[in-house]
C-alpha positions as CSV (number, residue, x, y, z in Angstrom):
1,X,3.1,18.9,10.9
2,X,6.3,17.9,12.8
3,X,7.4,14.6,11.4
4,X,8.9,11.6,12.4
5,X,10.3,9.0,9.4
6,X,11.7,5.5,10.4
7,X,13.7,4.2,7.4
8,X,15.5,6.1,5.3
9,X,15.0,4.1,1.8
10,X,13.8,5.3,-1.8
11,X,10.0,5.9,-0.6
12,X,10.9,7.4,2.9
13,X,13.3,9.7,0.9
14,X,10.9,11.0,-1.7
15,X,8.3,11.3,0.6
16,X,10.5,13.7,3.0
17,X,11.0,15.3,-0.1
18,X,7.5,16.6,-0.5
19,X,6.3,16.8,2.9
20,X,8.6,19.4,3.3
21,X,7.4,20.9,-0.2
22,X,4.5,20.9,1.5
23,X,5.0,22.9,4.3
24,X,5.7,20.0,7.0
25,X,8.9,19.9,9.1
26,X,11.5,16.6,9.3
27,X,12.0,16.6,12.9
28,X,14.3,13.2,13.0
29,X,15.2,10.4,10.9
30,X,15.9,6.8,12.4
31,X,17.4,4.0,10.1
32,X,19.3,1.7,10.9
33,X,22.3,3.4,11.5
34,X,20.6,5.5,13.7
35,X,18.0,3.5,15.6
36,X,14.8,4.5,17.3
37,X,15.7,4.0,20.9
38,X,13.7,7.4,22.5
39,X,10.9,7.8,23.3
40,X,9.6,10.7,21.4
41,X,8.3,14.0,22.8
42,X,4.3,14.1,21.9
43,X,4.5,17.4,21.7
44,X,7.0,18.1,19.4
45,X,5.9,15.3,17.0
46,X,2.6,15.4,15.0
47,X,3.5,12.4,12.6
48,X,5.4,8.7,12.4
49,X,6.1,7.2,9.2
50,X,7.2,4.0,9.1
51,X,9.2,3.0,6.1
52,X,11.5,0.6,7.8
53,X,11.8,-2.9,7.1
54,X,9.0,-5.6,7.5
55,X,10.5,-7.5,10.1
56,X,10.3,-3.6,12.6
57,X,6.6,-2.6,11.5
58,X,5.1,-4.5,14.1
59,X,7.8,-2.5,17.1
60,X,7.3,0.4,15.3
61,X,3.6,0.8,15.1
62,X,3.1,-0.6,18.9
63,X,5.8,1.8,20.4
64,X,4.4,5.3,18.5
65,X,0.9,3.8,19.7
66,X,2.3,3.7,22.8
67,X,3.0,7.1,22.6
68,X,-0.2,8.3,21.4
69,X,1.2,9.0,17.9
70,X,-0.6,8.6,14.8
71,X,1.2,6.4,12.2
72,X,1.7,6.4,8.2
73,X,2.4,2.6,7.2
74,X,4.1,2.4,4.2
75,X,6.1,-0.3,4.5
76,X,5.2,-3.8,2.7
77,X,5.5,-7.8,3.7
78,X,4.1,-7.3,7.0
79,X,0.7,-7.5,6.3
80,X,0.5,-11.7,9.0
81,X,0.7,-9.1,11.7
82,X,-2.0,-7.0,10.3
83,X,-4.9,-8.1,13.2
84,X,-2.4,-7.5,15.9
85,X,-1.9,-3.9,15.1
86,X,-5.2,-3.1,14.3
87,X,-6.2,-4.6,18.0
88,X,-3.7,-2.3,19.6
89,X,-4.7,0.7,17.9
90,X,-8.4,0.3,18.5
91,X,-7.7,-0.7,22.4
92,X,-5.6,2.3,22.3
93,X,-8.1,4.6,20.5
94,X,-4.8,5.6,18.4
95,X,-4.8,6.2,14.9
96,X,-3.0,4.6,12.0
97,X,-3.2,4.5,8.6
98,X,-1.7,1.7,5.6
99,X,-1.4,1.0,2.2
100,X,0.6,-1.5,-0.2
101,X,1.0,1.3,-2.4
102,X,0.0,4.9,-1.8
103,X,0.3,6.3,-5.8
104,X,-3.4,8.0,-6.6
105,X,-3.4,6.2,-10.0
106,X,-2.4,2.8,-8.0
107,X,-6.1,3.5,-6.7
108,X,-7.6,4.1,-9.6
109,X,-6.6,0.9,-11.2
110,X,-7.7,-1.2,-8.0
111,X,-10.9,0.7,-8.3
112,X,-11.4,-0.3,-12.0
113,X,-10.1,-3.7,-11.7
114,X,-12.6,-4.8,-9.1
115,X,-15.5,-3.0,-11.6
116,X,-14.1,-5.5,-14.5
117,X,-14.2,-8.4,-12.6
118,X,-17.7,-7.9,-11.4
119,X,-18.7,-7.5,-15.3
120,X,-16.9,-10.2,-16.1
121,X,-18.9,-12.4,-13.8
122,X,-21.4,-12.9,-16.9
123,X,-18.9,-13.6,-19.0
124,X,-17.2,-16.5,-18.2
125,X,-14.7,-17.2,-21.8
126,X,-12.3,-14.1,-20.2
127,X,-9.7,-15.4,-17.8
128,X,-8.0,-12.7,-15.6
129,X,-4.0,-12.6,-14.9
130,X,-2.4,-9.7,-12.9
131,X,1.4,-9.2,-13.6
132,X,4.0,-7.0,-11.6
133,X,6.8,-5.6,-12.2
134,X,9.4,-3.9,-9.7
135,X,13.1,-3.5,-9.4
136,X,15.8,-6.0,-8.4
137,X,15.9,-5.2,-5.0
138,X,12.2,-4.9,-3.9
139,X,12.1,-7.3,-1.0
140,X,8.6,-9.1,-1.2
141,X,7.1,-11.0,-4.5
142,X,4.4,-10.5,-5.6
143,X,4.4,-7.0,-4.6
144,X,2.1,-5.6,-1.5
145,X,0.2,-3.8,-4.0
146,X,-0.5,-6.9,-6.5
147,X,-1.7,-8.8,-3.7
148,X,-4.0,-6.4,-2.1
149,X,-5.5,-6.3,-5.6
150,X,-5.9,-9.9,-6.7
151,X,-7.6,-9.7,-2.8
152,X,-10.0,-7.0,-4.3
153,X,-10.7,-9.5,-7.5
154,X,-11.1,-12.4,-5.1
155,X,-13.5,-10.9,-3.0
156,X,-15.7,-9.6,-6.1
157,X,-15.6,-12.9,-8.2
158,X,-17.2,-16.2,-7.5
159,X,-14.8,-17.9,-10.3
160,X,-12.1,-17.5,-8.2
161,X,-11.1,-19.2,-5.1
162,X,-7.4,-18.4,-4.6
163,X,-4.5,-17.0,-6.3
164,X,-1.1,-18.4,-7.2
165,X,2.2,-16.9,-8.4
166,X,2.2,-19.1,-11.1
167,X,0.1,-19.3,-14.5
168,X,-2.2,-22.5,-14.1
169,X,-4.6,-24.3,-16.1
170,X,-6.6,-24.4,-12.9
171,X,-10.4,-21.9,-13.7
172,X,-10.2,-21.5,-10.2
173,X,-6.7,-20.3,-9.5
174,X,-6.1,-15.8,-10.5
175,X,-2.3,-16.0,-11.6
176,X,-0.3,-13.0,-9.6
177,X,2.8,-12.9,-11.8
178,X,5.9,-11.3,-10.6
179,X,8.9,-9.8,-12.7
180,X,11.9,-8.0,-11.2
181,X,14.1,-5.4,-13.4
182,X,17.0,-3.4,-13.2
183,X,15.4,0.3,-13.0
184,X,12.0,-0.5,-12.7
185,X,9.6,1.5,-10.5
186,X,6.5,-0.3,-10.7
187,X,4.2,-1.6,-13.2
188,X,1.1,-3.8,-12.7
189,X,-1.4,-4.9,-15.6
190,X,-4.2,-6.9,-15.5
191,X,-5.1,-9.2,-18.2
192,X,-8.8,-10.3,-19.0
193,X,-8.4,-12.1,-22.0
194,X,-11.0,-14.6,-24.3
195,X,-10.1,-16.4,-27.3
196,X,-10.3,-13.7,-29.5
197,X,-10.0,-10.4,-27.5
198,X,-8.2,-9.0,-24.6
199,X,-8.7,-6.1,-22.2
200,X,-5.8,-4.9,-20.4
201,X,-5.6,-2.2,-17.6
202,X,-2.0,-1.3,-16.9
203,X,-0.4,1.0,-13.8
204,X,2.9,2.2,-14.5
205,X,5.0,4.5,-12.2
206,X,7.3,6.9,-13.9
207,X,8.5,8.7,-10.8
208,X,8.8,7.3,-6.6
209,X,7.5,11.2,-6.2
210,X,4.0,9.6,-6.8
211,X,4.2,7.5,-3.9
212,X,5.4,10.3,-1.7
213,X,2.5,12.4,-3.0
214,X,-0.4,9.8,-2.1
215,X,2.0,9.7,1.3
216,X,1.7,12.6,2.8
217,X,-1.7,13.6,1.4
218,X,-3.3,10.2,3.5
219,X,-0.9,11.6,6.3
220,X,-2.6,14.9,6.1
221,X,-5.9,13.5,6.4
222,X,-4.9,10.4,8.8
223,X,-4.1,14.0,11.6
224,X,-7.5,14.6,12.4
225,X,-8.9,10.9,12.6
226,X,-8.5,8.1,15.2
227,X,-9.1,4.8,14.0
228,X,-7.4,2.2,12.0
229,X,-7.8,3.2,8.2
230,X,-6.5,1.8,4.7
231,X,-5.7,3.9,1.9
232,X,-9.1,3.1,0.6
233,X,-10.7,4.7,3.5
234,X,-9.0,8.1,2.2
235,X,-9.5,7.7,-1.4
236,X,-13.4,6.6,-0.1
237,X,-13.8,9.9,1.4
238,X,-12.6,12.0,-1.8
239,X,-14.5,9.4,-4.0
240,X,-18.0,9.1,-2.1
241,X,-20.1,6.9,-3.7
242,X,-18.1,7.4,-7.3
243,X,-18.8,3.6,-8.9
């Protein structure tokens, strides 16, 4: 595929990185010291990755909808204009495709977290708490990816009504914890814990390269779909009906 990237950060680097691994070609590269202000040629782009800033996802994704262009969202924070984009690219029969987080093992632990919280519906003595960890200059907190998943736990548990990012003596409030430090990728756990036991389920990145991978394999799939799709719609279709 001929690829478009807007941003030029850690993710959008690593994931150039493989794509071209890969076998795909990085036709252009807009940041912000080079903005998008062309349109681009349809036929000499197969691909548009944004992995900009919040604040451009919503220009972004309209104006490569506008151009029949199929998009890769892996930006975060953007997720109030969510509905918007998602009318645009059904009106537009386009295709697009998002995630908070695209590492495989990122899955993985959504997956199993919303199968704990649906056996810990018969036992109320465990209280969940999600923590995250990310570097000092990650822009939204709690991460993209914590708060997709405390959605997941929300919608699967009746205990819980809403989340908070603080600890709280509240049975109905899911704690969504946030840390931020130097070096650090990513890390998420969650914590069911009783009085005397805990159960912990932690996701810990070692490398941005697993981003990147997850990236370009959803692209890959996202090229012969229209639609609006998730990650989870990609990881449903490798999965089936695994529980």
């Amino acid at each position: 595929m001929n690829l478009v990237f807007l941003g030029n950060g850690k993710l959008a680097q690593v994931t150039m990185e493989i794509a071209q691994e890969r076998g795909h070609c990085l036709v252009a590269v807009h940041d912000s010291a080079h903005p998008w202000v062309k349109p681009l040629a349809k036929h000499e782009v197969d691909m548009v990755f944004e992995m900009s800033r919040p604040d451009l996802v919503h220009t972004h994704v309209l104006a490569a909808l506008e151009q029949g262009l199929p998009v890769v969202i892996g930006t975060t924070g953007w997720y109030d204009r969510l509905p918007q984009i998602q009318e645009t690219c059904d009106r537009l029969e386009g295709s697009v495709l998002w995630a908070s987080n695209f590492a495989p093992g990122v899955q993985i632990f959504r997956r199993l977290g919303r199968n704990l919280a649906a056996m810990l519906e018969a036992l109320p003595e465990f209280k969940l708490e999600l923590h995250e960890a990310h570097h000092l200059q990650k822009l939204d907190s709690p991460s993209g990816t914590a708060l997709q998943t405390a959605q997941d736990l929300l919608s699967i548990s009746s205990r819980y009504r809403h989340w908070s990012p603080e600890l709280s003596d509240d049975p109905q409030v899911l704690p969504v914890i946030s840390h931020r430090k130097e070096g650090e990728v990513g890390t998420h756990t969650l914590r069911a814990s009783s009085a005397f036991e805990q159960i912990s389920l932690k996701h810990q990145a070692h490398h941005r390269r697993a981003f990147g991978v997850g990236a370009v394999l959803a692209a890959e799939w996202l090229k012969q779909r229209k639609g609006f799709f998730s990650v989870d719609d990609y990881y449903a279709s490798l999965w089936g009906g695994f529980p």
